[in-house]
C-alpha positions in Angstrom: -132.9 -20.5 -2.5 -135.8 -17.7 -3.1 -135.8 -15.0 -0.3 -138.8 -15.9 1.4 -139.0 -12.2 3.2 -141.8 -10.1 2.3 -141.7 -7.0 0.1 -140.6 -4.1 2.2 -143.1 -1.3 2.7 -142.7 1.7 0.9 -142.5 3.3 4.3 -139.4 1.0 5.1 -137.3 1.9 2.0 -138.0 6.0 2.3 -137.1 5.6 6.3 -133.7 4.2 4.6 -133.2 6.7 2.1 -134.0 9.7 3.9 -131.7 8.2 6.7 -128.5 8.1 3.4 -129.8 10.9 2.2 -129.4 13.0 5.2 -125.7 11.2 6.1 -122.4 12.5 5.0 -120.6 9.2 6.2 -122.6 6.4 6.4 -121.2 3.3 7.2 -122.3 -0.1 6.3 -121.6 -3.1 8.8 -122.6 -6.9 6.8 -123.1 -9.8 8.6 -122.5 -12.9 7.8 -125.7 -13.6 7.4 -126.4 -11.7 4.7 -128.9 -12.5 1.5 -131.9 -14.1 3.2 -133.0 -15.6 5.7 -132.5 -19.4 5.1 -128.7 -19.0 4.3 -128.7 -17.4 8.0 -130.3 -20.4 9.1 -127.6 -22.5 7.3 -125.2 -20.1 8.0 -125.9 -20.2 12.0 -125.4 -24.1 12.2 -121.8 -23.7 10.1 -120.5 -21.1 12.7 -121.3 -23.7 15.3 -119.1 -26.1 13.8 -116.4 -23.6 13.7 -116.4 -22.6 17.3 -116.0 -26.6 17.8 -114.3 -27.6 14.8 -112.5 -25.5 13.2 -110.6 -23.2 16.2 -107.2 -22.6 16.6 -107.0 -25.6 19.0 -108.2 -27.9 17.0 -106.0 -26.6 14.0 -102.7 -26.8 15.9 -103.4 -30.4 17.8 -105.1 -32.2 15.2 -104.7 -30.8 11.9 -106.0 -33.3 9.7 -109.4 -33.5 11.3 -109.8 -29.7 11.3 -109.2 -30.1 7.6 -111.7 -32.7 7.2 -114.5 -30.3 8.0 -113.1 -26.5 7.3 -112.4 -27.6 3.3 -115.6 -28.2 2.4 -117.4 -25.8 3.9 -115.0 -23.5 2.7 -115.3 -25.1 -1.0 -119.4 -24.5 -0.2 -118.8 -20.9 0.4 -116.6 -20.0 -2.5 -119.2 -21.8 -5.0 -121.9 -19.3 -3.5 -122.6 -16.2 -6.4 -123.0 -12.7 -6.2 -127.1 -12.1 -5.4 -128.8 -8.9 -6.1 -128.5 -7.7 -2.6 -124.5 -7.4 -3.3 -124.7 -5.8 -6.4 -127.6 -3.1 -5.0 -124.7 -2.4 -1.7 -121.8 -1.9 -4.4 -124.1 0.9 -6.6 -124.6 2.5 -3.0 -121.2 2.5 -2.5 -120.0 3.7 -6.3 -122.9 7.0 -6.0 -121.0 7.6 -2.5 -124.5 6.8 -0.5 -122.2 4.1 1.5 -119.2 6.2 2.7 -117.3 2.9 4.5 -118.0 -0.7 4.5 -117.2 -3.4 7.1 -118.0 -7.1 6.4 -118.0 -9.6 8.7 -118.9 -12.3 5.4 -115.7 -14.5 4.0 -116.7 -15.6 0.8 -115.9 -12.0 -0.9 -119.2 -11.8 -2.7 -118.9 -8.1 -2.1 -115.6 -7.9 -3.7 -116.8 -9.6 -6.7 -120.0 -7.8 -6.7 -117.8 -4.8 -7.2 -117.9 -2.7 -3.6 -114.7 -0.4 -4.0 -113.0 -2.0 -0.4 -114.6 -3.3 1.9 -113.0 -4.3 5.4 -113.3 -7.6 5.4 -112.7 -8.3 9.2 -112.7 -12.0 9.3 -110.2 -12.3 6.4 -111.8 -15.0 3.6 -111.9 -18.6 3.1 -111.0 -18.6 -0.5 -107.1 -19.5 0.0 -105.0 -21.3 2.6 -101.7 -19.9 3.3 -98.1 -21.0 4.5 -97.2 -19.0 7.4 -93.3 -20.0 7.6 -92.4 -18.6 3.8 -95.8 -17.2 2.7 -96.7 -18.7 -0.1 -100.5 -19.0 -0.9 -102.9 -21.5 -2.1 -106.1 -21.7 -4.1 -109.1 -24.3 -2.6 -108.3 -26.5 -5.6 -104.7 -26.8 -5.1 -105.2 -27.3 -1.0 -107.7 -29.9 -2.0 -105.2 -31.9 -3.7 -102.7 -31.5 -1.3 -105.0 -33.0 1.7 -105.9 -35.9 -1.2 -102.1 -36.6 -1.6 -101.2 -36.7 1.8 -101.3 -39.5 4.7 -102.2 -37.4 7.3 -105.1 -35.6 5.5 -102.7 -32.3 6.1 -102.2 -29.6 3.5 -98.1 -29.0 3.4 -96.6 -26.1 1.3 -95.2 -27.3 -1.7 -92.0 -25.1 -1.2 -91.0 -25.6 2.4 -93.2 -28.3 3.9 -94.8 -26.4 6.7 -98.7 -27.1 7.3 -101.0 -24.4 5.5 -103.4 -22.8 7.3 -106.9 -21.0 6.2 -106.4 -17.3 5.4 -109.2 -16.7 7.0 -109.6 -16.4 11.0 -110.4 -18.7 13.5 -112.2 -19.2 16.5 -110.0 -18.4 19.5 -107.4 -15.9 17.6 -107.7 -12.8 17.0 -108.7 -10.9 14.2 -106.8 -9.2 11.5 -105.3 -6.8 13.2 -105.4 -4.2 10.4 -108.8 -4.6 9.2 -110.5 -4.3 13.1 -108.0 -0.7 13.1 -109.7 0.0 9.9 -113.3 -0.6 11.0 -112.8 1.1 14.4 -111.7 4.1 12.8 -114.8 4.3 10.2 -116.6 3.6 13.4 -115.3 7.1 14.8 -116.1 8.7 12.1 -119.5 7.9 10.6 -122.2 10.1 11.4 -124.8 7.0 10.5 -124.3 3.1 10.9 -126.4 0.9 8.8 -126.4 -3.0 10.5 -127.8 -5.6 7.6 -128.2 -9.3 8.9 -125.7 -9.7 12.3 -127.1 -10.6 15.2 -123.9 -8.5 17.1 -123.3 -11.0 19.2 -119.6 -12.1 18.9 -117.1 -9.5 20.2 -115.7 -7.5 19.1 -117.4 -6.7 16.2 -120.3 -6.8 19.0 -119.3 -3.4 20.0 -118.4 -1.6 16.5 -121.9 0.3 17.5 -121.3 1.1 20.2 -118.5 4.1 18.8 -120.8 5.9 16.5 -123.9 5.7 19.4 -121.5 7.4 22.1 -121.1 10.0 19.6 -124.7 11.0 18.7 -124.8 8.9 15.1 -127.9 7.3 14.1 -128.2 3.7 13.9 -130.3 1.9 11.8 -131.0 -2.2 12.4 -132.1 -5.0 9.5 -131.8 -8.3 10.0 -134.2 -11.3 11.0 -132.4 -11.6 14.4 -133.4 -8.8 17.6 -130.1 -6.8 18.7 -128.6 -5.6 21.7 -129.0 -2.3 20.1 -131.8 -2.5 18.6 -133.8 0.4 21.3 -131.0 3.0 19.9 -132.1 2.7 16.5 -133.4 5.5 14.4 -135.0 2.3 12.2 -135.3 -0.7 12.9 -136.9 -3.8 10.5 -136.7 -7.9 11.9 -136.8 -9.2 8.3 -133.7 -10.3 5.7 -132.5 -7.0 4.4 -132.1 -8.2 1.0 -135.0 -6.9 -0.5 -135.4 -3.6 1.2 -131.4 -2.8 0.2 -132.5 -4.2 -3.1 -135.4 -1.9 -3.5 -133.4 1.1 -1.7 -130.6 0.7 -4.7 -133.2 0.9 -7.6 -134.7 4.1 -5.8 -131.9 6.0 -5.5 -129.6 4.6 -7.8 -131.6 2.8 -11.1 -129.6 0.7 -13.2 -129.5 1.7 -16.6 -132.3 0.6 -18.8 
């Protein structure tokens, strides 16, 4: 799908840079939502399903049916391919503009696009997982496992007990590790850059909410209005694709 977000001002992408420029820890927060605004769109009305579909409720008292709609969106997400936007964060992040990233995608575009290590704080939806022996399974092989069974219900292959997604679900918490890892590049950024979440589900929500207490400068782009959005130092209501993309070629050009 083409980006159908206007070219950013020139205005837009030196407000950006001079905001990097002048940070010695700037920290990226992702959204899901992230690479333009149809996806969102799209990505909006899959995030609904979840909350109904695809919670821990519905995992642990009817299993098969959760199945039937988490594996393929999960097989939709892990077909989706590094864009431009991904590649432009990761050269931020290799020159050291991006001091910390937190990511609230789970397809692990940003891994593959090469960002060093981003805190992914929803896990991923690449793998399913056996939580009695932990053993681990690739989409394909939990595909053929719901195929092969009556019930619809992926088992592990070395103890029998139902897999799971790695990623998280509605209702349960999150990664315990990854939410101490983004609080704690929270406490210490001195700038927090917000592409494409709306900040709406806690507690990601309130990951602003550290740096702001402590003087930091926020800076807002994404399509949707925030609850933060009258603290920010910047703030653009477009898909921040192409102003990151533009940002990455100003400060750091790709080779010829």
């Amino acid at each position: 799908m083409a980006d159908p977000s206007p070219a950013p001002a020139a205005g837009e992408v030196e407000a950006l840079a001079a905001s990097l420029l002048g940070a010695e820890r700037a920290l990226l927060l992702s959204g899901n939502d992230l690479v333009t605004p149809g996806r969102a769109r799209a990505d909006r009305g899959e995030w609904a399903g979840w909350a109904e579909r695809a919670n821990l409720e519905a995992f642990l008292t009817d299993p098969g049916r959760f199945w039937q709609f988490l594996l393929p969106l999960a097989e939709e997400i892990a077909a989706r391919q590094v864009a431009p936007v991904h590649r432009a964060i990761a050269r931020l992040e290799r020159a050291g503009l991006i001091w910390g990233h937190v990511t609230q995608g789970v397809d692990r575009l940003h891994r593959r696009a090469g960002s060093p290590d981003p805190v992914e704080v929803y896990g991923h939806l690449l793998s399913a997982v056996c939580t009695r022996c932990g053993e681990r399974y690739g989409l394909p092989e939990v595909r053929s496992l719901v195929e092969a069974a009556d019930d619809q219900v992926p088992r592990c292959t070395v103890c029998g007990y139902p897999l799971r997604p790695q990623g998280t679900l509605w209702h349960e918490p999150l990664p315990p590790d990854a939410l101490t890892r983004a609080w704690a590049l929270a406490g210490e950024a001195d700038l927090l850059v917000v592409l494409d979440s709306d900040l709406r589900t806690a507690p990601v929500s309130l990951l602003p909410s550290v740096p702001l207490t402590r003087g930091a400068a926020l800076v807002v782009l994404g399509p949707h209005p925030t609850q933060y959005d009258r603290y920010a130092r910047q703030v653009v209501h477009a898909g921040s694709a192409p102003l990151v993309t533009a940002l990455a070629d100003l400060l750091v050009p790709e080779p010829p």
